[in-house]
Backbone bond lengths (Angstrom), bond angles and torsions (degrees), N, CA, C in turn:
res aa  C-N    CA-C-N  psi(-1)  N-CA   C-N-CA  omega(-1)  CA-C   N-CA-C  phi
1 X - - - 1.445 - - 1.525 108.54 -
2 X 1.062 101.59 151.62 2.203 113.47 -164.54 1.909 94.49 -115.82
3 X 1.239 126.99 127.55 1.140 105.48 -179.56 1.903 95.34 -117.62
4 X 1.147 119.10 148.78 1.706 131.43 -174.77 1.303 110.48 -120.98
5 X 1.827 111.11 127.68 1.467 90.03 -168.68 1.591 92.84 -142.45
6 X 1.302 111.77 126.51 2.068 122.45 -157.76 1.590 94.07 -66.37
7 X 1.492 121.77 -33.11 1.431 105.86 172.12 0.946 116.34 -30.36
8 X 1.776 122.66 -69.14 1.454 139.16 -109.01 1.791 90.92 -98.15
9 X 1.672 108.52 -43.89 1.392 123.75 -163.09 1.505 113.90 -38.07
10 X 1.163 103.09 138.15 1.690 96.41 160.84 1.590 112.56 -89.25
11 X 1.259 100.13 119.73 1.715 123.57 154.10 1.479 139.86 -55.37
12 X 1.119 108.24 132.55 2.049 108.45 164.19 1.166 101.22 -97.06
13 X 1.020 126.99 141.55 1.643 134.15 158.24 1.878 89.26 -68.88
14 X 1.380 119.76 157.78 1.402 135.63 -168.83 1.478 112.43 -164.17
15 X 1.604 127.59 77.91 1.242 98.06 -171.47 1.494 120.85 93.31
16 X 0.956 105.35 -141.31 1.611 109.06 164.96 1.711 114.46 -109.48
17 X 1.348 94.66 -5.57 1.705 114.45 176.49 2.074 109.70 -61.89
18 X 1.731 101.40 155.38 1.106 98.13 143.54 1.767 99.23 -142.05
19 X 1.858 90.02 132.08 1.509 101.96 178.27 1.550 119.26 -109.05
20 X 1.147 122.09 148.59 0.897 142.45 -170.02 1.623 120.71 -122.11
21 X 1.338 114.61 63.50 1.790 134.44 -170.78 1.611 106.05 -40.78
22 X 0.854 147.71 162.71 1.835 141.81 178.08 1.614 96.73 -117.92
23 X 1.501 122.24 -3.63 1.423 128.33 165.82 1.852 113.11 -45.45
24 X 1.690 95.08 -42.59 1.495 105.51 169.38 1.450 113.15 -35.36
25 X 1.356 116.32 -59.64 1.346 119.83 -167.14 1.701 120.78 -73.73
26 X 1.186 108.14 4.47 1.588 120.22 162.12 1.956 95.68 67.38
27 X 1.131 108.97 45.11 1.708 117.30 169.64 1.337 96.46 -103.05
28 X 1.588 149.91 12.13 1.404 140.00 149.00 2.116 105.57 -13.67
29 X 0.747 81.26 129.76 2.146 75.93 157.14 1.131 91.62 92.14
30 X 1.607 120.64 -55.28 1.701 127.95 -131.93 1.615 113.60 -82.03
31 X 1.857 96.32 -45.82 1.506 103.07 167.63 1.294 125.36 -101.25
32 X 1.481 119.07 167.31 1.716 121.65 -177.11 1.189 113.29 -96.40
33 X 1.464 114.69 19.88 1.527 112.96 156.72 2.020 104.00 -175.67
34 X 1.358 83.82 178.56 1.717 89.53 -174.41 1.065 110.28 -87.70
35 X 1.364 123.19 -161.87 1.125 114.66 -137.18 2.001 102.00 -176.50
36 X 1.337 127.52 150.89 1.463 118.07 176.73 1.708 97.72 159.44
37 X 1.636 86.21 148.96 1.685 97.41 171.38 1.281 90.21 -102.70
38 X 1.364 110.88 167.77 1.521 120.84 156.47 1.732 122.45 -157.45
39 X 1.191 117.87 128.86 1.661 114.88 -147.12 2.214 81.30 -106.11
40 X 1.278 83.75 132.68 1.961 88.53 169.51 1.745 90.93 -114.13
41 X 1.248 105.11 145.13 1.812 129.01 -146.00 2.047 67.92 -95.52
42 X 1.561 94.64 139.19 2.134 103.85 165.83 2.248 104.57 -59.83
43 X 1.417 91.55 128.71 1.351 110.07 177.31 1.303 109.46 94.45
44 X 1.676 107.76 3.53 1.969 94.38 -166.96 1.799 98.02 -113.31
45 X 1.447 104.79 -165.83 1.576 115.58 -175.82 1.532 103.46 -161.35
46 X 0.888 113.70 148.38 1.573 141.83 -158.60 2.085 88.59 -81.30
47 X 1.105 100.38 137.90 1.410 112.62 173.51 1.961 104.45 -69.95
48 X 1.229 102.84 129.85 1.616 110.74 -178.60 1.521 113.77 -62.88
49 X 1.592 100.02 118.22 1.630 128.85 -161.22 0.990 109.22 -106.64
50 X 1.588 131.56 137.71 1.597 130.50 160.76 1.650 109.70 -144.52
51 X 0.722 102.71 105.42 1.881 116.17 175.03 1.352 138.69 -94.06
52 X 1.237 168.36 -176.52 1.131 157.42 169.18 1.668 112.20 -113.77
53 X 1.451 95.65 2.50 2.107 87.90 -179.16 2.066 88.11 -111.79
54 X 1.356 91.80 147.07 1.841 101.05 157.25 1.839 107.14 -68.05
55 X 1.532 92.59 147.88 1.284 120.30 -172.31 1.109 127.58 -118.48
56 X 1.374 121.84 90.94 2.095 106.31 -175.04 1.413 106.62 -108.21
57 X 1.031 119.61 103.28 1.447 135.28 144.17 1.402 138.00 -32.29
58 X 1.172 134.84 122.66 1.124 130.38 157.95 1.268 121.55 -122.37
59 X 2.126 108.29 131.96 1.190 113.67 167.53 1.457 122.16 -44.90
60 X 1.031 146.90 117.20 1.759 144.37 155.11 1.039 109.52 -89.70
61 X 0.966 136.46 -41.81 1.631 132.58 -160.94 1.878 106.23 -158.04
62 X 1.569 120.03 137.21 0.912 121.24 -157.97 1.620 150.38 41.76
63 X 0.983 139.65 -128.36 1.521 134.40 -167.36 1.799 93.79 -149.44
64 X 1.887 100.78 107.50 1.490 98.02 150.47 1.452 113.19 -91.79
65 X 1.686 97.95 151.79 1.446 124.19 173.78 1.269 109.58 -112.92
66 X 1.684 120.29 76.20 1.526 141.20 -173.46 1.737 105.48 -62.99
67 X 1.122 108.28 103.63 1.617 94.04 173.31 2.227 106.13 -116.72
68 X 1.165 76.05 136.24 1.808 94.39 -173.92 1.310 120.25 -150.48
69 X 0.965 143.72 130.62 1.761 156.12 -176.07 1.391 99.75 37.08
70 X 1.723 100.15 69.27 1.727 93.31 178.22 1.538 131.48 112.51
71 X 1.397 88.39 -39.36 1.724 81.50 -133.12 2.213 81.18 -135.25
72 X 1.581 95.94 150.65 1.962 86.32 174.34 1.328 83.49 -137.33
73 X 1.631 94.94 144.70 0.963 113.72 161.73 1.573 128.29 -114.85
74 X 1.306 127.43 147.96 1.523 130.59 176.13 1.482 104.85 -61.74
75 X 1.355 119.88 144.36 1.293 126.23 147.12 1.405 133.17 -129.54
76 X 1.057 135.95 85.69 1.269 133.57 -164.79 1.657 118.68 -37.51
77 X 1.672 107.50 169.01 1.816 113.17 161.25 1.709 90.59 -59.53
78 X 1.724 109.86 137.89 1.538 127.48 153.18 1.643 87.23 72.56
79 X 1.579 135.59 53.05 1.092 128.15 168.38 1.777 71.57 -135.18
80 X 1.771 105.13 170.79 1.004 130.18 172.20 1.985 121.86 -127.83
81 X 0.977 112.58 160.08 1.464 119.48 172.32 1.851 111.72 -136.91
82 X 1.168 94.91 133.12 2.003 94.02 171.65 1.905 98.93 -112.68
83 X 1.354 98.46 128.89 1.361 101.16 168.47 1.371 114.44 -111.24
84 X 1.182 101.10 124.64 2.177 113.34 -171.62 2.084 88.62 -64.27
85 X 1.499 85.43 160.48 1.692 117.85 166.28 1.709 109.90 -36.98
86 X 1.336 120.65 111.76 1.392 89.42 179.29 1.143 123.47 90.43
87 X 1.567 121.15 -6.64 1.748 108.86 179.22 1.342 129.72 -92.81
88 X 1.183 106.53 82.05 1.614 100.22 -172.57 1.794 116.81 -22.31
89 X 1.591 99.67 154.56 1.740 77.20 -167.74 2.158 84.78 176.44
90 X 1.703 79.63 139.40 1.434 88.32 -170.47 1.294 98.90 -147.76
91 X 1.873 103.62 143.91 1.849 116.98 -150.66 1.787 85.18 -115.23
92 X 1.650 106.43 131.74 1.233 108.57 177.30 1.459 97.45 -114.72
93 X 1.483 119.41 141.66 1.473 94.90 135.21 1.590 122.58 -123.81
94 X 0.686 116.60 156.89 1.385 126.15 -142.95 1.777 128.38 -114.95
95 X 1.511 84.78 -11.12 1.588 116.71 -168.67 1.466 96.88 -119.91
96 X 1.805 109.88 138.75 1.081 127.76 -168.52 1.533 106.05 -89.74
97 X 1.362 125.51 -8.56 1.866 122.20 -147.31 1.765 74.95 -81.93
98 X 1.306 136.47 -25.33 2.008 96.33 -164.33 2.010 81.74 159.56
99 X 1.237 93.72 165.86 1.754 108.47 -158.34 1.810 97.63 -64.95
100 X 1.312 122.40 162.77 1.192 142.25 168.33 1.731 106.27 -81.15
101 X 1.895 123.40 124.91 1.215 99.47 174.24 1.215 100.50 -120.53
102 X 1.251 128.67 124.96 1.598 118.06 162.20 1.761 124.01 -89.46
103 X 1.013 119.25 -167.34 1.818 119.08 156.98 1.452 84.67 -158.48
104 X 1.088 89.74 132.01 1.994 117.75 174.92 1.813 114.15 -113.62
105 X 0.793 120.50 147.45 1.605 146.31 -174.20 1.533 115.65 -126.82
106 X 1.176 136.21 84.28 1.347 143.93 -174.75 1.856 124.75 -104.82
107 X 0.988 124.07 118.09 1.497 129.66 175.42 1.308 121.81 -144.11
108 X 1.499 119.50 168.60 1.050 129.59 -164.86 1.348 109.85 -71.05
109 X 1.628 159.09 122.99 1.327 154.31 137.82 1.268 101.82 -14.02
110 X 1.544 101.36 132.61 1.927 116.96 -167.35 1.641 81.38 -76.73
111 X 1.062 114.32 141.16 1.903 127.93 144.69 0.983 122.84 -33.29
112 X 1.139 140.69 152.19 1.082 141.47 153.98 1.265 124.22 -102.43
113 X 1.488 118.54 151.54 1.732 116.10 -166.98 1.071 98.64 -63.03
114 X 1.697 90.83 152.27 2.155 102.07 -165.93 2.011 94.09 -119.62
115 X 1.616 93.83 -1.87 1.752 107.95 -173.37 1.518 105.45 -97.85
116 X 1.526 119.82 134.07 1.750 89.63 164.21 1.400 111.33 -74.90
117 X 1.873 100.14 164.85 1.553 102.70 -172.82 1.536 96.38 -73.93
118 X 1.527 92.22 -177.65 1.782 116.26 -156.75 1.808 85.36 -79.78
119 X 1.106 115.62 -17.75 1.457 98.73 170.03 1.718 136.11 -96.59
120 X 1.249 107.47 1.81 1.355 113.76 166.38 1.693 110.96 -111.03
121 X 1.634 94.46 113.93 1.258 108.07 -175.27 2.316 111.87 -61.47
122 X 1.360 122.79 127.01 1.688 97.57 170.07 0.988 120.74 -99.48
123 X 0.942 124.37 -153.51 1.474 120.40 -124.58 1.701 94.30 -98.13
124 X 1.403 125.26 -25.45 1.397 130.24 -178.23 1.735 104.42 -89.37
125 X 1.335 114.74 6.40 1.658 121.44 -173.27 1.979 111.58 -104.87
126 X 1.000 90.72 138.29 1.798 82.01 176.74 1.673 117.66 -65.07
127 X 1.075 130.73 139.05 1.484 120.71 -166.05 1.531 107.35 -67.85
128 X 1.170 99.78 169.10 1.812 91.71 179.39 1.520 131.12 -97.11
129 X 1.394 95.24 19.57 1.301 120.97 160.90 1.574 121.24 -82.33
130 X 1.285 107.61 -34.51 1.953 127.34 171.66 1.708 111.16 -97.13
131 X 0.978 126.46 76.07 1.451 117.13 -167.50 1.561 95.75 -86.27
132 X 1.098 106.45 158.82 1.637 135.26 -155.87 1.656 108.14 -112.38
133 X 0.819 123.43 104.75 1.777 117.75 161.40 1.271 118.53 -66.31
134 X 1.502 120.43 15.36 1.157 125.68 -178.45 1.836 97.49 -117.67
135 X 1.475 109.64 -32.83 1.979 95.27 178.01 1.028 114.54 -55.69
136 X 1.279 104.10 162.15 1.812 123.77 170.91 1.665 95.05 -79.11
137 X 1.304 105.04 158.44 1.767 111.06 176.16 1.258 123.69 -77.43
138 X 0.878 143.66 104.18 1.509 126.26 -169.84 1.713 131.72 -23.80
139 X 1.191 109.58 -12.03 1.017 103.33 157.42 1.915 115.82 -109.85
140 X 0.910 134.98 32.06 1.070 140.81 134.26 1.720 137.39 -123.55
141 X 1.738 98.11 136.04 2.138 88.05 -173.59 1.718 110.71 -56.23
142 X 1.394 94.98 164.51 1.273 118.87 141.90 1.083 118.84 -43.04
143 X 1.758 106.52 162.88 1.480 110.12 160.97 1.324 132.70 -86.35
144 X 2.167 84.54 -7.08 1.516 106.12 -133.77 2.304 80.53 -110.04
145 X 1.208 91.67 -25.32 1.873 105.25 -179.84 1.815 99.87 -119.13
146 X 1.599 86.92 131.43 1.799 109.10 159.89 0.972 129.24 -28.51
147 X 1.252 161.18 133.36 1.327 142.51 159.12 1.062 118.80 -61.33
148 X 2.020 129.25 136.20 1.135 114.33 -169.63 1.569 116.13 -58.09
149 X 1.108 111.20 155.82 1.652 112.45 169.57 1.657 114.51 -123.19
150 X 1.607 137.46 155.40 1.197 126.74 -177.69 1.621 122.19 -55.79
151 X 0.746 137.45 151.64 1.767 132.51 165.71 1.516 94.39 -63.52
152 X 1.521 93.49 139.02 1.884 112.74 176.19 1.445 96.76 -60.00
153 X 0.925 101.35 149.97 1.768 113.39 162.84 1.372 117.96 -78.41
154 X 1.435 111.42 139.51 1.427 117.02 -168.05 1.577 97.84 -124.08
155 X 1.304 86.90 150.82 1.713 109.30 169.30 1.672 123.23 -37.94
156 X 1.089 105.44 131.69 2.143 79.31 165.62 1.579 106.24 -72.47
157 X 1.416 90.32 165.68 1.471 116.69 153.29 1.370 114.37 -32.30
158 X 1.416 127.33 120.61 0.800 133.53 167.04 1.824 124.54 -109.84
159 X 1.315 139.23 169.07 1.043 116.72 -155.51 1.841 96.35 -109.29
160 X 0.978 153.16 104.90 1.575 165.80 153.75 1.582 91.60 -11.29
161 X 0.939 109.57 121.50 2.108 133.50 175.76 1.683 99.67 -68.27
162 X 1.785 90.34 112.44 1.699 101.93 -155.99 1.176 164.95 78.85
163 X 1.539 81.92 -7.24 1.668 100.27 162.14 1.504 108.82 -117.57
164 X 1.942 87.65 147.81 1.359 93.50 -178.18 1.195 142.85 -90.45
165 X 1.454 114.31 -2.13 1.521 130.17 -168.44 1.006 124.65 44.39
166 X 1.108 123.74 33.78 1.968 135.55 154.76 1.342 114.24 -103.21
């Protein structure tokens, strides 16, 4: 077990932010996404963010005031927020007693299949209403198609030079 502790971390100042990247801890490779605390100073708000990975947040300390398409919402200490691909989105805090701390978790949106599934026959396939003594079984390829192979492994999430992902 690895234990992480937001005291200890070394920080960037960001803004009016201080972040705390989990790159520090040399988990490159290890996890499937990034990773960071980030403390918003009492009376301040996070510079307006939009990214391409989802974002789940967690309250640690004090009350975020999440504002996004409109509209803000409260989030309490030990409440959470998910921010979709793309959602513009800005961290207030709003309360004078002492800084806002979150820890955020950010990654890329899984793909979506670019193949049809094994259950929709196309358009050059006999429907699966007419079965063929000539198809392969579903669990074996064609002669005529590749055999599936795993998706390559990809990098994690990495964090974009200057942005803060809150």
């Amino acid at each position: 077990m690895r234990t992480f502790d937001s005291n200890s971390a070394e920080s960037a100042t960001v803004g009016p932010l201080e972040v705390a990247r989990w790159e520090q801890y040399g988990l490159t490779g290890e996890l499937p996404f990034g990773a960071m605390w980030y403390s918003v100073p009492a009376g301040s708000s996070s510079l307006r963010d939009c990214h391409p990975e989802l974002e789940l947040s967690i309250v640690v300390a004090g009350t975020a005031s999440v504002e996004s398409a409109g509209t803000v919402t409260e989030v309490p200490q030990g409440g959470a927020f998910l921010l979709d691909s793309d959602e513009a989105h800005i961290v207030h805090n709003n309360h004078q007693a002492g800084p806002l701390t979150i820890f955020s978790a950010y990654w890329m949106p899984l793909g979506e299949a670019t193949e049809p599934s094994a259950t929709e026959p196309s358009a050059t396939e006999p429907s699966a209403t007419e079965p063929s003594a000539t198809e392969p079984s579903a669990t074996e390829p064609s002669a005529t198609e590749p055999a599936a192979t795993e998706p390559a492994a990809t990098e994690p999430v990495g964090i974009g030079t200057g942005a803060a992902h809150v």
